[in-house]
C-alpha positions, 0 to 999 in steps of 0.5 A, a space after each residue: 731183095 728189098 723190103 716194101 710195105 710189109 712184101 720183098 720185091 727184087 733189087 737190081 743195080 742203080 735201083 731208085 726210089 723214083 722207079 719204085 713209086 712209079 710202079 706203085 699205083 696209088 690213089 693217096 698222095 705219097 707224104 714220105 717215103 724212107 728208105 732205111 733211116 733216110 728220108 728221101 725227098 720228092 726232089 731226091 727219088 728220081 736219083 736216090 739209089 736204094 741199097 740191096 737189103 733195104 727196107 722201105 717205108 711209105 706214109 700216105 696223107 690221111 685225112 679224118 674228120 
């Protein structure tokens, strides 16, 4: 299991940042996604695998005004 947003979701082999973020359904775009002490970079998701017991972290762009 992982960590994400505050919820445990399954963790299988060669589980990557890409497959999550493209589960996700957003409407704010993604600034950063980090994966334990890793900041993983937009280019990174698609190859970076996520360790079983990893907490992940998503920070959206928010705008105010």
């Amino acid at each position: 299991m992982i960590t994400l947003k505050g919820g445990q979701i399954p963790w299988h082999e060669n589980l990557t940042v890409g497959e999550i973020m493209n589960k996700m359904v957003e409407d704010t775009p993604i600034l950063i996604v980090r994966v334990n002490d890793t900041i993983v970079k937009r280019k990174q998701w698609d190859t970076f695998k996520i360790p079983d017991g990893s907490k992940v972290d998503v920070y959206y762009a928010v705008a105010g005004g």
